[in-house]
N, C-alpha and C positions, 0 to 999 in steps of 0.2 A: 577302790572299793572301801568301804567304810568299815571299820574294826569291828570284830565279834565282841560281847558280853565276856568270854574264857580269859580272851586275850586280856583284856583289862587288867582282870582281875589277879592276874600273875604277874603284873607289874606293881602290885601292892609292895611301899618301902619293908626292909625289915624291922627297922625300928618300932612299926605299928603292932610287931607281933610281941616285941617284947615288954610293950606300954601294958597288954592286956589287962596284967593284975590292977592296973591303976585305972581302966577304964569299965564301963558295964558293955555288956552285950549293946545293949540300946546303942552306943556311941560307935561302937563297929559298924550295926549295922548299918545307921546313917552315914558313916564314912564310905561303905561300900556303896549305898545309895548314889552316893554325891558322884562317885566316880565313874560309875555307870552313866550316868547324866553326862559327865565330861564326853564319853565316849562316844555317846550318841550324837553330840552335836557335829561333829563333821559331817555326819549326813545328811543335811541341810544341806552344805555345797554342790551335795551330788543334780540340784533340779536343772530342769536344761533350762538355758538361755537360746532365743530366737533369735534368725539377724535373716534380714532381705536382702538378697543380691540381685541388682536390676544387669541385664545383658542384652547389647545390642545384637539382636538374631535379624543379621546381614541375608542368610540362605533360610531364612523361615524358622518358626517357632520349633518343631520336632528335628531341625538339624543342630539348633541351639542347644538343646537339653540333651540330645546325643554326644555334643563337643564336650559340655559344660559340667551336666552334672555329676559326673567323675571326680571333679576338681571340686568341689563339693565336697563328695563324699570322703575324699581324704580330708580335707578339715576337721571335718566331723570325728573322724577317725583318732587324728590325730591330736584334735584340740575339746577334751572332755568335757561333756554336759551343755554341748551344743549344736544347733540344728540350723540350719544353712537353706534357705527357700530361696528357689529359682523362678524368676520372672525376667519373659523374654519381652522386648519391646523394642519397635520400631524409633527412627529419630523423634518424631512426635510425641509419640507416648512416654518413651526417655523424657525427654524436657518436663512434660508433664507430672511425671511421678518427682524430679526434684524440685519443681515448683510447687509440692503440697508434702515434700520432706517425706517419702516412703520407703527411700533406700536406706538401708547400713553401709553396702559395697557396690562397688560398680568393675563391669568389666567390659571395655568396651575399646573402640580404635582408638588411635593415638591423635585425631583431626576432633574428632567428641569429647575425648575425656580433658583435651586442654579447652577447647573451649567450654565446658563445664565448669571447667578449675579457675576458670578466669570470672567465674559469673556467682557460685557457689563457694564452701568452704569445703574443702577436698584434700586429701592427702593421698598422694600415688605410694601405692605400699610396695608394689614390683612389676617386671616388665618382665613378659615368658619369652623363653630362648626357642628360636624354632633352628630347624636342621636343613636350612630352604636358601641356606648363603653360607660365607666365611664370616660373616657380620651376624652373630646368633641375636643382638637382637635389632636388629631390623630385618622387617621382609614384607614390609607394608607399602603396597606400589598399585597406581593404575594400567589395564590392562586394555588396550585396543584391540576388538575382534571381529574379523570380517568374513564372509564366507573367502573357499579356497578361489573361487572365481570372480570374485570382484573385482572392480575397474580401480579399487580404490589402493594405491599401491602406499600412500603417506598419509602425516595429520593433515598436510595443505592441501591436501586431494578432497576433505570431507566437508567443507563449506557449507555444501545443500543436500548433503546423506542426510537419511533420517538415522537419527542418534537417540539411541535409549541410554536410561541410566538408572540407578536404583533409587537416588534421592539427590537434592543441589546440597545436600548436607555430610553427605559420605564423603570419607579423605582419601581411600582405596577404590570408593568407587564411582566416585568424579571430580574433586577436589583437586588432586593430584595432576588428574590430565588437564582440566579448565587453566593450571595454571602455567605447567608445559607449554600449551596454545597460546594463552597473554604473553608468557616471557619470548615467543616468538615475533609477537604481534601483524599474525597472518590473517587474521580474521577482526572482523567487528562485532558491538554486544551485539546484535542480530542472530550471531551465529549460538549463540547460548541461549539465545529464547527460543533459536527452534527444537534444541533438544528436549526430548519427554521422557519422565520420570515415573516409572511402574510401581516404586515400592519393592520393598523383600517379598518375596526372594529373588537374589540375583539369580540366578537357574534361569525362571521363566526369561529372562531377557535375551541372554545365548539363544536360549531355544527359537528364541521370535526373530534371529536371525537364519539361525539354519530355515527355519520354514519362509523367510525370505518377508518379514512383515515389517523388518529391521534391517537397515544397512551397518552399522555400526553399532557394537555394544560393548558400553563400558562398567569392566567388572573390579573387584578388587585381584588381587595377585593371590595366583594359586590356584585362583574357581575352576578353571578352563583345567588344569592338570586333575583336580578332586573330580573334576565331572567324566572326564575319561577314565581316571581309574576307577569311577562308580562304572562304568557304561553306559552312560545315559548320551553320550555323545561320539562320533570317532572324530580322531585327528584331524587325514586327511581333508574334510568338510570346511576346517577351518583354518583362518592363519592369523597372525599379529601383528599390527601395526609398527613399523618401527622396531621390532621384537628387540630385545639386548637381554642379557643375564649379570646387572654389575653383579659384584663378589661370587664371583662363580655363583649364581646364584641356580636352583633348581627350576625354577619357575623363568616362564618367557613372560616378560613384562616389557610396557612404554615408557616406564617415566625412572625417575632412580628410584630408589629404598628410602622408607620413612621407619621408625620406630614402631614394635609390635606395637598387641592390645595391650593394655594395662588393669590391676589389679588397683583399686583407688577405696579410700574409707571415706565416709562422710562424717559431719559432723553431731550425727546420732548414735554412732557409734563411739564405745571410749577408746581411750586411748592404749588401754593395758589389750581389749581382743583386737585391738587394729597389729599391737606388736606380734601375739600369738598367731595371726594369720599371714604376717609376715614372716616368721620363722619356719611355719607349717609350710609355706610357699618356695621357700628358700631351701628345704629338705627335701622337697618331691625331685628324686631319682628320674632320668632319663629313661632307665626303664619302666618307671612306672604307668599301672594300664590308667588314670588320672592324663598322665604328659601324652599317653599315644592317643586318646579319645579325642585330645585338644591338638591334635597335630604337633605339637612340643617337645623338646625333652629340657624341661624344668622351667624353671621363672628364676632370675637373678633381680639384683638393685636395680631402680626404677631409671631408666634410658630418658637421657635428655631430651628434652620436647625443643628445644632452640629450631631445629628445622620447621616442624609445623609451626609453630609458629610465626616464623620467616615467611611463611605459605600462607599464611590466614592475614596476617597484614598486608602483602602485597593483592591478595582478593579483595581488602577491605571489608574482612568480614570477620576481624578479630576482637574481641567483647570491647576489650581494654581501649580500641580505637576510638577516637573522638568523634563523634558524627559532624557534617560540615553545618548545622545547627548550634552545638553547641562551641565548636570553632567561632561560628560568625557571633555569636554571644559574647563570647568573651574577648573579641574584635571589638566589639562595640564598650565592652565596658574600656578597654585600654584608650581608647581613642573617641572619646563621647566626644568632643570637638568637632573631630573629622567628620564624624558620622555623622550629626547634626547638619553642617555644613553641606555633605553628599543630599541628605535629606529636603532638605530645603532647595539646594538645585534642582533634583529631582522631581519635585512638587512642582518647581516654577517649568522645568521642561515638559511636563506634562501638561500644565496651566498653556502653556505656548503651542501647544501641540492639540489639547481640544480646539484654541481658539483658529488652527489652522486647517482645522478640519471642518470647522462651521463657516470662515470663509472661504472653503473650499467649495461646500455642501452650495453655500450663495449662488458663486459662479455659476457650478455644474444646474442649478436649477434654472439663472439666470439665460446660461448658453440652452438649455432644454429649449425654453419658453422662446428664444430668440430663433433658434432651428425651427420651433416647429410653424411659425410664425413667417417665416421667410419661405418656408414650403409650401403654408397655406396662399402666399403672396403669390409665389411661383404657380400654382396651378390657376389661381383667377389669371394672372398673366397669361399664362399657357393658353386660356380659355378666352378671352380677350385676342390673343393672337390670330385665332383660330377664326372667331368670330369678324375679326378687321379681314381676314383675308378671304373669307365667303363675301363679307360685303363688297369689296373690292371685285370678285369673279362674279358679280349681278349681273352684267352686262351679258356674259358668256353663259349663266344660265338662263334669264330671261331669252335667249336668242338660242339657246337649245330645247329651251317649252315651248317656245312661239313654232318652232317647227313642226311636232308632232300635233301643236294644237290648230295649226291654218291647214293640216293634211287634214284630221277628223271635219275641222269645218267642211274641206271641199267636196270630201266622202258623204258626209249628211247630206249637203244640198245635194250629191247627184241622187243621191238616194232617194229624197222627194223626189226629186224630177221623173227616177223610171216607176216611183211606185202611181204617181200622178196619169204615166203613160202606161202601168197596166202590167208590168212586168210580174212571176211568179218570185213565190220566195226562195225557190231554190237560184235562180238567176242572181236575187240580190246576196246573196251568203255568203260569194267570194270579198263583199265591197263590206260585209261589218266586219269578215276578217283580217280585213287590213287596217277597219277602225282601231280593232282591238291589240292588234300589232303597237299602232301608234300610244297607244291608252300604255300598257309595259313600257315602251321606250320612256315618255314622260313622269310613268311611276318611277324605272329605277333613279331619271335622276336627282327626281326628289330625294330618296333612300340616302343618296349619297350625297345633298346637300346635309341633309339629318344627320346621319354617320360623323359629318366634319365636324356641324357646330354643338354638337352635344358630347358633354365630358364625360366619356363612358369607360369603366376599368380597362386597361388595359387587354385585348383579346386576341390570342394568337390563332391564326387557319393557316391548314395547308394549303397553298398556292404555289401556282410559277411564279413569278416578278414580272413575266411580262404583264400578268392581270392589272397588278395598280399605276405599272407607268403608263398602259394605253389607257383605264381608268382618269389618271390626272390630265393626260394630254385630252380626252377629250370634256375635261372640265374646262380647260385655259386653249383652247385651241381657236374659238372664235377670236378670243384677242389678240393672238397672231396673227390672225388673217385680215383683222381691223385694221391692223399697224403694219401689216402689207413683213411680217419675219418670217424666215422662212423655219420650220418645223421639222427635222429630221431623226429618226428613229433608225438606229444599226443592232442588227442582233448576230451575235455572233455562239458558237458552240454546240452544242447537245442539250435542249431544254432540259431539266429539273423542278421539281418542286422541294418546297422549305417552309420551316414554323416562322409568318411573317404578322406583326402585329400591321393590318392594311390600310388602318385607318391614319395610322403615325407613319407610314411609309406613302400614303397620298399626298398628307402633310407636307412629308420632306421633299418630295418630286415636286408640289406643286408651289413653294417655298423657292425653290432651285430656279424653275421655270419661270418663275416671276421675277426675281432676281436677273435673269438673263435678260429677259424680254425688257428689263428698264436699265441694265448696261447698253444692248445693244439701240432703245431709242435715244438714250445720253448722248453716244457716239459722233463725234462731229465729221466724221468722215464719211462725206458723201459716197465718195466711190468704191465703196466697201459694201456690197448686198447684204442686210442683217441677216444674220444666221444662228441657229440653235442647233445643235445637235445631241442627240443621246444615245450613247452608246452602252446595249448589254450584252456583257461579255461573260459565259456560264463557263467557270472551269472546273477540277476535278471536286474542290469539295470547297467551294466559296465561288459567289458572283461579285461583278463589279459591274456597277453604272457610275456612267460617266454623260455628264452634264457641262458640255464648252460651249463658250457664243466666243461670237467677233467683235464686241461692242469695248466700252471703253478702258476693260481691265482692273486691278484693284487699287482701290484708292489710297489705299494702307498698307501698313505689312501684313506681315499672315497674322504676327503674334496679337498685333493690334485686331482684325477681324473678329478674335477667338473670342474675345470678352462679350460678357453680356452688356446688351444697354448701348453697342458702338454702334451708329448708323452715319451715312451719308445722306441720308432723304429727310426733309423737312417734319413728314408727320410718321416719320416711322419710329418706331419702339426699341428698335436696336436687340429684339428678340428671336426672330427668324432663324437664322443660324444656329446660334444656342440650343434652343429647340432642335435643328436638322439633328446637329451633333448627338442630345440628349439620347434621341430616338434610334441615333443608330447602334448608337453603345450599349443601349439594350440590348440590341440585339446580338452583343458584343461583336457589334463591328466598327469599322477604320472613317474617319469622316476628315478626308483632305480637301483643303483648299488652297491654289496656287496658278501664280500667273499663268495663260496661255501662250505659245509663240505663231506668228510674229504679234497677237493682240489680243485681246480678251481676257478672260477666266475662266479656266475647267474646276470644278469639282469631281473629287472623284469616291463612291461610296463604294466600299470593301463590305460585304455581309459574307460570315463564313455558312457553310451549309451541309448536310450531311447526305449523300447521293445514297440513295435506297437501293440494295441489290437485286437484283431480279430473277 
């Protein structure tokens, strides 16, 4: 408190009183003046000074200022003509306010205030002593919390839990455990990008496990105990990962003990109220209601950061670390040679490497143009095939129109003849019906010359199989009978039908047939009766036909056969077979060809097939 006016003035020397006679009034009273003035001036000191304390509020802004501003008001208290404002801030807004200089003090964990200190100019003034271990100050630890019924019994259990956390920047409230998990090396970074970060307050996070929205929630040490003694939570409901209590510790925690919060000055504050908040800090009694609002009892000398630290580098997420940028910088400057060197390999590997990729690009266009090109060669061929072998069976259709067309002839002339002798029209109606009979016969087989020699998409119908072999046989059936072969058809099984393309299966029957028919005229053995037979054999889910003569056998091996382009016949194309095969594979079926005993060749066609239930 500043001196009274009275007081002063009874400190007047006595010498002044015995000057009197040697002085006027006048000089007294300006002496007394003057002294008065002295007195007043310490009052001046009394104005208050202001100072900002930034506080990381972990459990939300009004839990902060419940902790905090206690410890406050004792400053104030204790350190005269000053006034102490409290601002709570999340990690962001932290950063924030010291990146535009707004704090005096900070009080915050011991993972934020070293990495602050490592970024900023900072002074840690003290570390509070808490009553939560044998170690007063540490009790800073991550906290793994699972409902009481979960599956999750360990950390290597949590892989694919959903994991909450308050922030990737908290040291109590996931710093600690991320790095527990690395130094295990049970998990991949996968597993830390799936966890999700809520923000303060840690509360809400517990909470969104008991209500089951969270498998895992990680808190800092002590939340789970505060939340029970508030009642906002029970026990039972819940349990901890790993739980332990080093230093006889109060609290069930995951990970070991880090160093309290810290009390820290910045560099806008001086140096004379950094020491006064340091002595005020150092004097707060264990019992004081200050220490018990903060969970505390007192603050001592500032607790060595060596372990977070140890912790934030092994994250790589320590200020002071070198990023692997400026690493490779300054690689390059020690070793401009090398790198030069690396550089110019490099350049020319990639120079090597477009240019292999462009005669790559050649090729693959090269082989396009060349496949598509041999495809298109392939279907005129196919069509060319098709075409030789209709002209080739002229004989066998000319000689199956002349039939139906010398009946119609013989039916018109009777037909004059009875209408000449008077007959009604109903007499004559059985004889156009038989015209018209013959008239269908001759249609279809036109149809089916059409069907062979026109290149038409491929078209699957359901059919039996017996449809296109008696189909074939009786396109090539006059020419067996020309050449005096004989023609046998065996059917064996329980008919079925199946998805057959019949135009590419006439084809291959009549490919086969013809094939036969010019083994068995080759044959030099008289006494051998030419023979053909085909057999179809329906089994449970696949048919076989089978195509044997008696003629002269194969001229080649099998392997030889198989190619395209191989013939034995003067004007043949060597495409036939190819084709059989082509068309049966479609159908993904089996196309064998192999000698007959004691003489010939059988081919034998496998078509798998699906028997309809009934």
């Amino acid at each position: 408190m500043p001196l009274s006016f009275p007081t002063c003035a009874t400190h007047l020397p006595g010498y002044l009183q015995r000057l009197t006679p040697f002085l006027g009034i006048k000089a007294v009273f300006l002496y007394i003046v003057s002294m008065c003035c002295l007195c007043v001036c310490p009052a001046q000191a009394g104005v208050l000074q202001h100072y900002d304390v930034g506080v990381l509020a972990l459990r939300g802004d009004q839990h902060a200022d419940q902790s905090w501003r206690p410890t406050l008001d004792w400053l104030e208290e204790t350190i005269p003509n000053t006034e102490f404002t409290l601002h709570t801030y999340d990690f962001e807004e932290l950063d924030e306010a010291f990146e535009h200089n707004q704090l005096d003090f900070l009080l915050t964990s011991p993972g934020q205030a070293t990495r602050i200190a490592r970024q900023y100019p900072l002074n840690w003034l003290a570390t509070q002593k808490t009553p939560y271990s044998s170690n007063l100050t540490h009790s800073i630890a991550s906290v793994a919390v699972v409902r009481s019924d979960s599956p999750y019994l360990a950390l290597r259990d949590i892989e694919y839990a959903r994991v909450g956390a308050v922030s990737e920047k908290a040291f109590g409230g996931f710093l600690a455990l991320r790095y527990e998990i690395e130094k295990r090396n049970v998990f991949g970074s996968s597993f830390f990008k799936r966890v999700k970060f809520y923000g303060p307050p840690t509360d809400n996070i517990l909470l969104s496990v008991i209500d089951n929205d969270l498998d895992v929630a990680v808190l800092p040490a002590c939340t789970l105990e505060s939340m029970i003694k508030e009642g906002r939570i029970e026990r039972h409901k819940v349990r901890v990962l790993e739980g332990k209590r080093p230093n006889d510790s109060i609290c069930t925690v995951t990970t070991p003990l880090y160093p309290n919060w810290t009390f820290a000055k910045t560099d806008r504050a001086s140096d004379s109220i950094g020491k006064l908040v340091t002595q005020s800090l150092l004097s707060m009694h264990e019992s004081a209601y200050a220490a018990e609002a903060a969970g505390n009892v007192g603050w001592t000398l500032p607790a060595s950061p060596v372990k977070v630290d140890h912790v934030l580098h092994q994250l790589d997420m320590h200020p002071l670390q070198r990023t692997w940028q400026e690493g490779f910088l300054k690689w390059l400057d020690r070793n401009q040679v090398l790198a030069f060197a690396t550089f110019v390999v490099f350049m020319l590997m990639n120079i090597y490497h477009f240019w292999l990729e462009y005669r790559f690009k050649r090729s693959k266009d090269d082989l396009k143009k060349t496949l598509y090109e041999l495809k298109e060669r392939n279907e005129q061929l196919e069509h060319a095939q098709r075409t030789m072998i209709v002209s080739e069976l002229g004989s066998s259709i000319a000689h199956e129109i002349n039939q139906p067309l010398s009946t119609i002839k013989n039916y018109s002339e009777g037909l004059q003849r009875r209408i000449a002798q008077g007959m009604t029209p109903d007499e004559l109606t059985p004889f156009l019906g038989k015209i018209q009979q013959q008239v269908t016969v001759a249609s279809g087989i036109i149809q089916r010359l059409r069907g062979l020699i026109k290149q038409t998409p491929t078209d699957y119908v359901t059919c039996d199989p017996i449809f296109f072999i008696k189909e074939s046989i009786s396109l090539i059936e006059y020419d067996f009978q020309a050449q005096k072969i004989a023609l046998n058809l065996i059917v064996e099984g329980e008919p079925l039908q199946g998805e057959f393309d019949v135009i590419g299966m006439q084809q291959v029957m009549i490919n086969l047939l013809k094939n036969a028919k010019d083994a068995c005229m080759a044959s030099l053995d008289y006494e051998i009766s030419p023979t053909v037979t085909i057999e179809l054999l329906y089994g449970t889910h696949e048919v076989v036909i089978r195509v044997q003569d008696n003629g002269i056998g194969l001229a080649a091996s099998e392997n030889e056969v198989k190619k395209p382009f191989y013939t034995t016949k003067e004007d043949g194309l060597g495409l036939g077979l190819p084709i059989c095969r082509e068309v049966v594979e479609a159908h993904r079926g089996h196309f064998i060809i192999q000698a007959a005993r004691p003489v010939g060749c059988e081919v034998t066609v496998v078509l798998p097939i699906k028997r309809e239930q009934e």
